[in-house]
VOKE-499673 format. One record per atom (N, C-alpha, C): atom name; x, y, z negated. Coordinates in steps of 0.001 Angstrom, whole numbers, plus 500000, padded with zeros to 6 digits. Atoms other than C-alpha are relative to their C-alpha. Example, Ala and Ser with C-alpha at 12.3 -4.5 7.8 and 13.67 -1.06 7.14 Angstrom:
% residues 2
(node N, (500890, 498810, 500000)) (node CA, (512300, 495500, 492200)) (node C, (500900, 501200, 500000)) (node N, (499180, 498810, 500060)) (node CA, (513670, 498940, 492860)) (node C, (499230, 501090, 499270)) 
END
This chain:
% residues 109
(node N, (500957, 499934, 501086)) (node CA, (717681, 658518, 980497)) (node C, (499807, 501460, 499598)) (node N, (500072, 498496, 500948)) (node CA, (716222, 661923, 979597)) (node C, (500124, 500251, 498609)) (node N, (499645, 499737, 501025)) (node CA, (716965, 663861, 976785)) (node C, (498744, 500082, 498705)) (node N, (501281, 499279, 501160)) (node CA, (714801, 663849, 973394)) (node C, (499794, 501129, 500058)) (node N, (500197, 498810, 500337)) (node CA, (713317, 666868, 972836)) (node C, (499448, 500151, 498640)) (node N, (500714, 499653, 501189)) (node CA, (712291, 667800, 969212)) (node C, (498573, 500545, 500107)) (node N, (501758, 499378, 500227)) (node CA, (708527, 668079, 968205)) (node C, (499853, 501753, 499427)) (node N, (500315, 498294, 500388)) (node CA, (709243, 671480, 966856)) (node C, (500487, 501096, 501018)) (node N, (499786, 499097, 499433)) (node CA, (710577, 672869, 969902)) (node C, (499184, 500812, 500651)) (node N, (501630, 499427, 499691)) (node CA, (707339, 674057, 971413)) (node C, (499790, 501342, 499086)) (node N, (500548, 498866, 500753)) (node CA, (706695, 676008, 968674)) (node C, (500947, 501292, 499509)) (node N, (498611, 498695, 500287)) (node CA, (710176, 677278, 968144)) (node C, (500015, 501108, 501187)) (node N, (499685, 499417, 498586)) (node CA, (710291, 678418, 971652)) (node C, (498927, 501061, 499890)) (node N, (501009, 499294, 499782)) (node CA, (706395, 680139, 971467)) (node C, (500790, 501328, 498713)) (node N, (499630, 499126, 501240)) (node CA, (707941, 681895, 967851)) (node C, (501505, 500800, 500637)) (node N, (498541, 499640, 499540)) (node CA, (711295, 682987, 969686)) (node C, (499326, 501374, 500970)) (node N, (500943, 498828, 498652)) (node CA, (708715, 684520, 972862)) (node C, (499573, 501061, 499025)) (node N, (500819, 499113, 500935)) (node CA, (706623, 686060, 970389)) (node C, (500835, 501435, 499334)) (node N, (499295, 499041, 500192)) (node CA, (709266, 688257, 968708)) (node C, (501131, 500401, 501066)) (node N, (499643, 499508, 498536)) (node CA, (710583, 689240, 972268)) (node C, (501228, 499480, 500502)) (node N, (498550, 500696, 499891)) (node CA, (713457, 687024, 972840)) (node C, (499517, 499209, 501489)) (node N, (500306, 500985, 498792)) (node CA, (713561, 685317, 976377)) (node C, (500532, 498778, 499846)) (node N, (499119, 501164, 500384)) (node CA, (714321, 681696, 976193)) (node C, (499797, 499139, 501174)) (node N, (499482, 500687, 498928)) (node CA, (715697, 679198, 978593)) (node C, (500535, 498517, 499566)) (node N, (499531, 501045, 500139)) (node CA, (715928, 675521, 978076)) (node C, (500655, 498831, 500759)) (node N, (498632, 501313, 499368)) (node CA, (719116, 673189, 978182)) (node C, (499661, 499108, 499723)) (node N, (499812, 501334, 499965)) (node CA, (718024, 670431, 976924)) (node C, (499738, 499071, 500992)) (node N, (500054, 501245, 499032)) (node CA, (717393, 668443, 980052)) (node C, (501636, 499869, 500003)) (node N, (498620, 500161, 499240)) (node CA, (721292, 668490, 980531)) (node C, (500687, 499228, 499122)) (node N, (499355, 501347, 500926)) (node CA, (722025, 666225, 977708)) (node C, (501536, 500209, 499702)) (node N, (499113, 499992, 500268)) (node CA, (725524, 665650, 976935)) (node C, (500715, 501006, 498592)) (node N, (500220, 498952, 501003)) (node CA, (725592, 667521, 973837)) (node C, (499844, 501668, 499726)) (node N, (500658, 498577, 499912)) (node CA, (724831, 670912, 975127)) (node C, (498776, 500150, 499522)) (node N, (501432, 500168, 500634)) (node CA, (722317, 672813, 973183)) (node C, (498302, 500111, 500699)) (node N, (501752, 500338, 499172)) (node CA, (718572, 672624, 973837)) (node C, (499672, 501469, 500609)) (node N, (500458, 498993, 499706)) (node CA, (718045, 676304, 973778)) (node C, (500694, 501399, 500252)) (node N, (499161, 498689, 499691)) (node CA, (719850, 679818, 975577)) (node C, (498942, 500509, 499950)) (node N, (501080, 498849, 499865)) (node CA, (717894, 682695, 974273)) (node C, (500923, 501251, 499825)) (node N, (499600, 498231, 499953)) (node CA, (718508, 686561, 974926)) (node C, (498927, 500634, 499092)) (node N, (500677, 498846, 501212)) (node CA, (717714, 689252, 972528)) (node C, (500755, 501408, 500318)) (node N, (499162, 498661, 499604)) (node CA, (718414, 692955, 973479)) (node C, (501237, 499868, 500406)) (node N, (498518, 499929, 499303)) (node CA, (721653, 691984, 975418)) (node C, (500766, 499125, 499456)) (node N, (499064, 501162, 500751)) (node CA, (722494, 689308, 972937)) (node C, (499746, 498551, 500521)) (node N, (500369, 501382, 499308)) (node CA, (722839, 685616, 974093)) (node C, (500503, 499253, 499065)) (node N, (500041, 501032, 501045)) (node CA, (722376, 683096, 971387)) (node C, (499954, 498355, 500287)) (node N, (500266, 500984, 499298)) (node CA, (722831, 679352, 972321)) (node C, (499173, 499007, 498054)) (node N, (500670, 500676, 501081)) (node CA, (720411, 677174, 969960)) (node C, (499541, 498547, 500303)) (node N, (499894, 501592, 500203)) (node CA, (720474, 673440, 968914)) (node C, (498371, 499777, 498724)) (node N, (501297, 500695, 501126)) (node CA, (716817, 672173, 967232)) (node C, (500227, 499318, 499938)) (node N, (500482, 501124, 500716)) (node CA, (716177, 670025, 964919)) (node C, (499197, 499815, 498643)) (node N, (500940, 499252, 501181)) (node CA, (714004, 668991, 962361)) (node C, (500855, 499568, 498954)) (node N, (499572, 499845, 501145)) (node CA, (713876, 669125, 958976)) (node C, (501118, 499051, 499579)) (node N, (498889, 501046, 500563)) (node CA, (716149, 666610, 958160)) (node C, (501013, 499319, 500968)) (node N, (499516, 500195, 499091)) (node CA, (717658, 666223, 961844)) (node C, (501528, 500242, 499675)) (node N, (498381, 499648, 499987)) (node CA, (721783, 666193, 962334)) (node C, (500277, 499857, 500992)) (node N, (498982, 499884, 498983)) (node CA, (724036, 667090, 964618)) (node C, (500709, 498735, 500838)) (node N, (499279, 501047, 499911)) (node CA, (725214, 664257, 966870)) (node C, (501424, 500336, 500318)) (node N, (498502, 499406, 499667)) (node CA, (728621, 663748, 967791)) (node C, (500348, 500474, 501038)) (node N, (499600, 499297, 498634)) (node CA, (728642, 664491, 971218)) (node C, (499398, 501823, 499947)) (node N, (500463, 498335, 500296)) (node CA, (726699, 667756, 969842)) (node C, (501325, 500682, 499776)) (node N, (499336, 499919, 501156)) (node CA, (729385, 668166, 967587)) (node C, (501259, 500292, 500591)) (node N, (499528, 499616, 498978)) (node CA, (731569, 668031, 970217)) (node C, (500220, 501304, 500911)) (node N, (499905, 498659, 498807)) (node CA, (730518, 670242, 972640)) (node C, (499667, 501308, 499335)) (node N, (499699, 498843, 500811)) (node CA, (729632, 672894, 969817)) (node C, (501504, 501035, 499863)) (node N, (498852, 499695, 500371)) (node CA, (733268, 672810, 968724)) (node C, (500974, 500083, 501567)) (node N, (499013, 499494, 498127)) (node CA, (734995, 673198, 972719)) (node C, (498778, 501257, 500260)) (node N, (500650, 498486, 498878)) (node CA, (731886, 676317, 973463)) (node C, (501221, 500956, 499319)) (node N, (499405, 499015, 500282)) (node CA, (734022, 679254, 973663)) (node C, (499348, 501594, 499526)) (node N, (500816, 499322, 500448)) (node CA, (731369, 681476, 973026)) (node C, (499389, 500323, 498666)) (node N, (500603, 499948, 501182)) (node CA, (728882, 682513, 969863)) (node C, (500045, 498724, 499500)) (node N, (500420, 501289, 500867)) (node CA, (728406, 679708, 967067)) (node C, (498466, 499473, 500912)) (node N, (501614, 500449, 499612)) (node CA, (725606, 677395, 968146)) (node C, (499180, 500088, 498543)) (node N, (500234, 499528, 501653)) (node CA, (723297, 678282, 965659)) (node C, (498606, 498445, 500072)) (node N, (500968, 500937, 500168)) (node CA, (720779, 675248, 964324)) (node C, (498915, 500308, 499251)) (node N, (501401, 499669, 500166)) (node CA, (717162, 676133, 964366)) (node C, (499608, 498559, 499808)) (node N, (500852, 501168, 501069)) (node CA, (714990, 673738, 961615)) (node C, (498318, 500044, 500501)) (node N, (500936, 499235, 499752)) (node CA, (711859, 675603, 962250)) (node C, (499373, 501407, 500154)) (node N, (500441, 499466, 499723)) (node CA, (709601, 678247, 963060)) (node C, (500708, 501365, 498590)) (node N, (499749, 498704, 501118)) (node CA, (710741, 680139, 959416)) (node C, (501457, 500179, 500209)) (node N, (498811, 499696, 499573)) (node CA, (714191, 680070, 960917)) (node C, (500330, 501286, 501052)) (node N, (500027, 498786, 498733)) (node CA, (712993, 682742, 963924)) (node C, (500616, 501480, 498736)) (node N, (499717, 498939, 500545)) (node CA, (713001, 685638, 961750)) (node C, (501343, 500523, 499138)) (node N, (498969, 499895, 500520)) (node CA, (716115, 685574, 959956)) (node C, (501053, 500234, 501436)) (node N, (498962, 500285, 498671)) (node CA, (717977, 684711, 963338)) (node C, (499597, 501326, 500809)) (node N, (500021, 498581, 498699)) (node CA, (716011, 687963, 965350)) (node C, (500706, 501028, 499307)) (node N, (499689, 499364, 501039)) (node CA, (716768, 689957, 962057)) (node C, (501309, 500229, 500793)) (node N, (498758, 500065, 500134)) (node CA, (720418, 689368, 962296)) (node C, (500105, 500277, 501122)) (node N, (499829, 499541, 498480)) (node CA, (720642, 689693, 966308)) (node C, (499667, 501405, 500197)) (node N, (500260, 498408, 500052)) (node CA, (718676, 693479, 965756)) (node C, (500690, 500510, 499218)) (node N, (498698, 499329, 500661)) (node CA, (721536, 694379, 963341)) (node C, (500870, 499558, 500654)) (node N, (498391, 499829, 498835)) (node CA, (724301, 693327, 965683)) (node C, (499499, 501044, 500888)) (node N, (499848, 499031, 498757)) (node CA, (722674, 695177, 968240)) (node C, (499642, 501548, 499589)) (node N, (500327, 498668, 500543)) (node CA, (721520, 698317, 966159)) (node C, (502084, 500384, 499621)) (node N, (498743, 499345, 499951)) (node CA, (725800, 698196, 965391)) (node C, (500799, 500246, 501155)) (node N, (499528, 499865, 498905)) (node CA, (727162, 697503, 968885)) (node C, (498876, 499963, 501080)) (node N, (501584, 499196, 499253)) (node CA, (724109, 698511, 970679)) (node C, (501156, 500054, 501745)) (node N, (499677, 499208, 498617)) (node CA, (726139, 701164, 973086)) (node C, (501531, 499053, 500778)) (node N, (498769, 500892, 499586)) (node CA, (729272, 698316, 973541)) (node C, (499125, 499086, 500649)) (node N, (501165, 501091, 499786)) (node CA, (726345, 695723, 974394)) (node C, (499995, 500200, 501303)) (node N, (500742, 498347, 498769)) (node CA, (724704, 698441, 976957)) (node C, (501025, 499782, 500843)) (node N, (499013, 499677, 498683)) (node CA, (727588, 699170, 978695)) (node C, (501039, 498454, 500278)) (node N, (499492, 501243, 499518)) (node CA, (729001, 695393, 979257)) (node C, (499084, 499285, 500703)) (node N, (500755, 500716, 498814)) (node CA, (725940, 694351, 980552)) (node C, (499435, 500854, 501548)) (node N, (499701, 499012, 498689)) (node CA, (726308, 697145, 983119)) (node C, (500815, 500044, 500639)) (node N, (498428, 499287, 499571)) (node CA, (729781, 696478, 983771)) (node C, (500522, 500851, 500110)) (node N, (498834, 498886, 500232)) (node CA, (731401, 699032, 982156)) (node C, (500750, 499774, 499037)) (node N, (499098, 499961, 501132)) (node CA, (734294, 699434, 980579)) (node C, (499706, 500388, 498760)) (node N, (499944, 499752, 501392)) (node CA, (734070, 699069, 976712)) (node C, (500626, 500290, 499252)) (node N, (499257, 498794, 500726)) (node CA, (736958, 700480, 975700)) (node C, (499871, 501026, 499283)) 
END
Protein backbone atom coordinates (compact mmCIF):
# COMPACT_ATOMS: atom_id res chain seq x y z
CA UNK A 1 0.00 0.00 0.00
CA UNK A 2 1.62 3.36 -0.78
CA UNK A 3 2.31 5.95 1.47
CA UNK A 4 -0.12 9.09 2.11
CA UNK A 5 1.34 12.02 1.12
CA UNK A 6 0.08 15.34 2.67
CA UNK A 7 -1.85 17.96 0.51
CA UNK A 8 0.58 20.55 1.65
CA UNK A 9 3.55 18.86 0.51
CA UNK A 10 3.63 20.22 -3.00
CA UNK A 11 3.71 23.44 -1.83
CA UNK A 12 6.09 22.86 1.01
CA UNK A 13 8.50 21.33 -1.32
CA UNK A 14 7.98 24.38 -4.25
CA UNK A 15 8.56 26.97 -0.85
CA UNK A 16 11.72 24.88 0.34
CA UNK A 17 13.06 25.09 -3.81
CA UNK A 18 12.28 28.59 -3.86
CA UNK A 19 14.51 29.71 -0.96
CA UNK A 20 17.37 27.46 -2.42
CA UNK A 21 17.20 24.35 -0.47
CA UNK A 22 17.38 21.05 -2.59
CA UNK A 23 14.82 18.57 -1.60
CA UNK A 24 14.50 14.87 -1.95
CA UNK A 25 11.51 12.82 -1.13
CA UNK A 26 11.19 9.78 1.37
CA UNK A 27 8.00 9.39 1.62
CA UNK A 28 7.46 6.52 -0.75
CA UNK A 29 9.49 4.37 1.83
CA UNK A 30 6.87 4.38 4.44
CA UNK A 31 7.70 2.82 7.60
CA UNK A 32 7.90 5.86 9.55
CA UNK A 33 10.75 7.52 7.84
CA UNK A 34 10.27 11.11 7.10
CA UNK A 35 8.68 12.40 3.89
CA UNK A 36 11.30 14.95 3.23
CA UNK A 37 15.63 15.13 3.09
CA UNK A 38 16.44 18.65 2.25
CA UNK A 39 20.03 20.33 1.95
CA UNK A 40 20.77 23.86 2.72
CA UNK A 41 24.39 25.21 2.30
CA UNK A 42 25.93 21.84 3.52
CA UNK A 43 23.18 21.33 6.01
CA UNK A 44 20.93 18.17 5.81
CA UNK A 45 17.61 18.53 7.47
CA UNK A 46 15.27 15.42 7.50
CA UNK A 47 11.47 16.72 7.44
CA UNK A 48 8.13 15.04 8.49
CA UNK A 49 4.76 17.08 6.99
CA UNK A 50 1.81 17.51 8.22
CA UNK A 51 -1.07 19.51 8.38
CA UNK A 52 -2.44 21.76 10.51
CA UNK A 53 -3.70 19.62 12.96
CA UNK A 54 -1.77 16.36 11.68
CA UNK A 55 0.30 14.05 14.43
CA UNK A 56 3.00 12.09 14.52
CA UNK A 57 2.26 8.37 14.15
CA UNK A 58 3.81 5.84 16.12
CA UNK A 59 5.84 4.15 13.81
CA UNK A 60 6.93 7.96 13.00
CA UNK A 61 7.54 8.32 16.45
CA UNK A 62 9.54 5.54 16.35
CA UNK A 63 11.80 5.90 13.78
CA UNK A 64 12.29 9.72 14.77
CA UNK A 65 13.44 8.59 18.21
CA UNK A 66 16.21 5.51 16.82
CA UNK A 67 17.53 8.47 13.75
CA UNK A 68 20.90 9.12 14.96
CA UNK A 69 21.16 12.17 13.22
CA UNK A 70 19.50 15.98 13.37
CA UNK A 71 15.92 16.22 15.10
CA UNK A 72 13.27 15.48 12.49
CA UNK A 73 11.86 18.69 12.35
CA UNK A 74 7.77 18.87 11.61
CA UNK A 75 6.82 21.13 8.81
CA UNK A 76 2.79 22.42 9.21
CA UNK A 77 3.08 24.69 6.30
CA UNK A 78 4.46 26.90 3.86
CA UNK A 79 4.94 29.79 6.96
CA UNK A 80 7.10 27.14 8.55
CA UNK A 81 9.90 27.49 5.44
CA UNK A 82 11.26 30.63 6.64
CA UNK A 83 11.89 30.20 10.16
CA UNK A 84 13.49 26.66 9.38
CA UNK A 85 15.97 28.36 6.31
CA UNK A 86 16.51 31.27 8.88
CA UNK A 87 17.82 29.00 11.50
CA UNK A 88 19.86 26.59 8.98
CA UNK A 89 21.69 30.21 7.56
CA UNK A 90 22.70 30.89 11.22
CA UNK A 91 24.12 27.45 11.82
CA UNK A 92 25.90 27.78 8.76
CA UNK A 93 26.95 31.57 9.01
CA UNK A 94 28.51 29.90 12.72
CA UNK A 95 30.05 26.64 11.48
CA UNK A 96 30.19 27.62 7.93
CA UNK A 97 34.20 26.78 7.63
CA UNK A 98 33.60 23.22 9.90
CA UNK A 99 30.58 22.51 7.38
CA UNK A 100 33.03 23.38 4.23
CA UNK A 101 35.65 21.36 5.17
CA UNK A 102 33.58 18.00 6.17
CA UNK A 103 31.90 18.03 3.11
CA UNK A 104 35.33 17.98 1.46
CA UNK A 105 36.67 15.48 3.67
CA UNK A 106 38.75 17.27 5.73
CA UNK A 107 39.73 17.10 8.90
CA UNK A 108 37.72 19.40 11.32
CA UNK A 109 39.73 19.50 14.02
Amino acid sequence: MPKKVDTNQREIVTALRTAGATVFSLASLGKGVPDLCIGFRGLTILLEIKGPKGKVNPAQAEWHARWGGSPVVVIRSVDDILPLIKNMAAMVSVFGNRIAAAAAGKDTQ
